[in-house]
N, C-alpha and C positions, 0 to 999 in steps of 0.2 A: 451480470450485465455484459450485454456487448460492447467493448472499449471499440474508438477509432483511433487506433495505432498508426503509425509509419512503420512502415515495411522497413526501412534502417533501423529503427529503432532496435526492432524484432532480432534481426541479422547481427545489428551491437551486444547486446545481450548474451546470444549467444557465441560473439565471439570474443568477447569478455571472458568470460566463463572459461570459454577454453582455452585463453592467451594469459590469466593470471598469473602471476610473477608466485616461484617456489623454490623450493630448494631442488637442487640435480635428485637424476636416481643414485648417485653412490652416496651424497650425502642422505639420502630418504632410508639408504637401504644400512648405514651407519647406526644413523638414532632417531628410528620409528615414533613420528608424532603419534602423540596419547592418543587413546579411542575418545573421539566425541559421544557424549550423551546424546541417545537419539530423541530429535524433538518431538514435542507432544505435536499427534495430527487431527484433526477437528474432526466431530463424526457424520457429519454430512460432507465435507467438500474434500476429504483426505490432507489439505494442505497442512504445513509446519502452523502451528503456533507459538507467536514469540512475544515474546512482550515490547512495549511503546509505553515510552510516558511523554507525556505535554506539558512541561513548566508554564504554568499560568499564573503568570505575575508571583513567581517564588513558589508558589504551590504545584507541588508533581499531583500528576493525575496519570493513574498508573491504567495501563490498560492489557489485555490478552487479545491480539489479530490474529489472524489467519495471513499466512506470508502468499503473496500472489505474485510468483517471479517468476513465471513461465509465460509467454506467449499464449498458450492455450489457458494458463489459470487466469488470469487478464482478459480473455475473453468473456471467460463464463462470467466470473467475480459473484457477486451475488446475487444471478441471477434465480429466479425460480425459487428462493429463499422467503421464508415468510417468518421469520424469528431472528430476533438479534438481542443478546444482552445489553444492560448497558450499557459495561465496560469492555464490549466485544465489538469488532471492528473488523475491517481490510483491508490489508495495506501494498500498494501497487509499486512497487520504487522500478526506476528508468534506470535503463543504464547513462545514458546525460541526458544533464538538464536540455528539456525538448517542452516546444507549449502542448499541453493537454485538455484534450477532450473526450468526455461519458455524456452518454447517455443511458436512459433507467428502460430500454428495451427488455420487455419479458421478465423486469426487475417489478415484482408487487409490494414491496416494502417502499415508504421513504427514505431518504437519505440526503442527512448532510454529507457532502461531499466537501472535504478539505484537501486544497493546494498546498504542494511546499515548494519551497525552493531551495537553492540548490548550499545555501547556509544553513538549513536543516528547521527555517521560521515559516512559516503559515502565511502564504501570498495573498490566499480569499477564501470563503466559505460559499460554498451554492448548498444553501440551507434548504432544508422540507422540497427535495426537489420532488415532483408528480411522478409516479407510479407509472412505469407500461411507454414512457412520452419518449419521442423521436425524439426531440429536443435537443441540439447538443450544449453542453454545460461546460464550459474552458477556462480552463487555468487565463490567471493574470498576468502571465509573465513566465519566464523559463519556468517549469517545475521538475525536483529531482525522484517523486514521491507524491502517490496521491493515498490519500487516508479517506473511506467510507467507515460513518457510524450511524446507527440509528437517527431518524430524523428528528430533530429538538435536542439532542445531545450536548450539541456545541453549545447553545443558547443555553440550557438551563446548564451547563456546567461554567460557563463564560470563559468560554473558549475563542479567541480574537485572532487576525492576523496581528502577524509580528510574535505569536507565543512560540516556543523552542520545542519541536518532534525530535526525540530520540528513538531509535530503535536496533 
């Protein structure tokens, strides 16, 4: 899908990224953090897969996304996809909370599209959004994170705002 970003946004992100807070090179070069496990990457969009759960009234609901943290992976997102498990997703997170909108451009799948916000709770759902449509579809309110899954997802798993996204 094609996102309508802010060009801040974009420019945050990546300077995020490259201003986070570390340790000096003598202390790095003292005692070498451990190798991270390289993450599993999806076989259609190359991205990370990580896992998300959504506590739904005490009940975890565990999920595998595809991580969409790039500027370009943000653009495409799902577009051009015509499959999605049920417990498979994508997940968009902001560098800050900024209001958000998608549309399902060149996207043939439905999708529930969930909001969060910037306390890590579910702002709104734009459920069974139309295939292909110009439409844009926006967040409720600051969002820190947007989560697409298959359409009917939320509804038959009773998924609501106000339930808690981890990732």
């Amino acid at each position: 899908m094609v996102r309508q970003m802010l060009a801040g946004a974009a420019l945050m992100l990546g300077a995020l990224a490259a201003c986070s807070p570390g340790t000096s090179a003598t202390a790095s070069a003292q005692s070498p953090a451990p190798a991270a496990e390289p993450a599993a990457r999806h076989p259609v969009s190359g991205l990370a897969v990580i896992d998300l759960t959504i506590d739904r009234a005490g009940t975890p609901l565990a999920f595998k996304v595809e991580l969409a943290d790039t500027p370009e992976a943000q653009a495409r997102g799902l577009m051009f996809r015509t499959a999605l498990g049920d417990y498979e997703g994508m997940i968009f997170p902001s560098a800050a909370p900024e209001p958000r909108s998608f549309w399902m451009k060149n996207t043939p799948l439905s999708l529930d599209i969930i909001f969060i916000g910037a306390d890590g709770r579910i702002l709104n759902i734009a459920a069974n959004t139309v295939p292909y449509s110009l439409d844009s579809v926006p967040s409720q309110g600051l969002a820190s994170a947007v989560l697409e899954l298959r359409a009917g997802r939320a509804k038959a798993l009773g998924i609501v705002p106000g339930d808690r996204v981890t990732f």
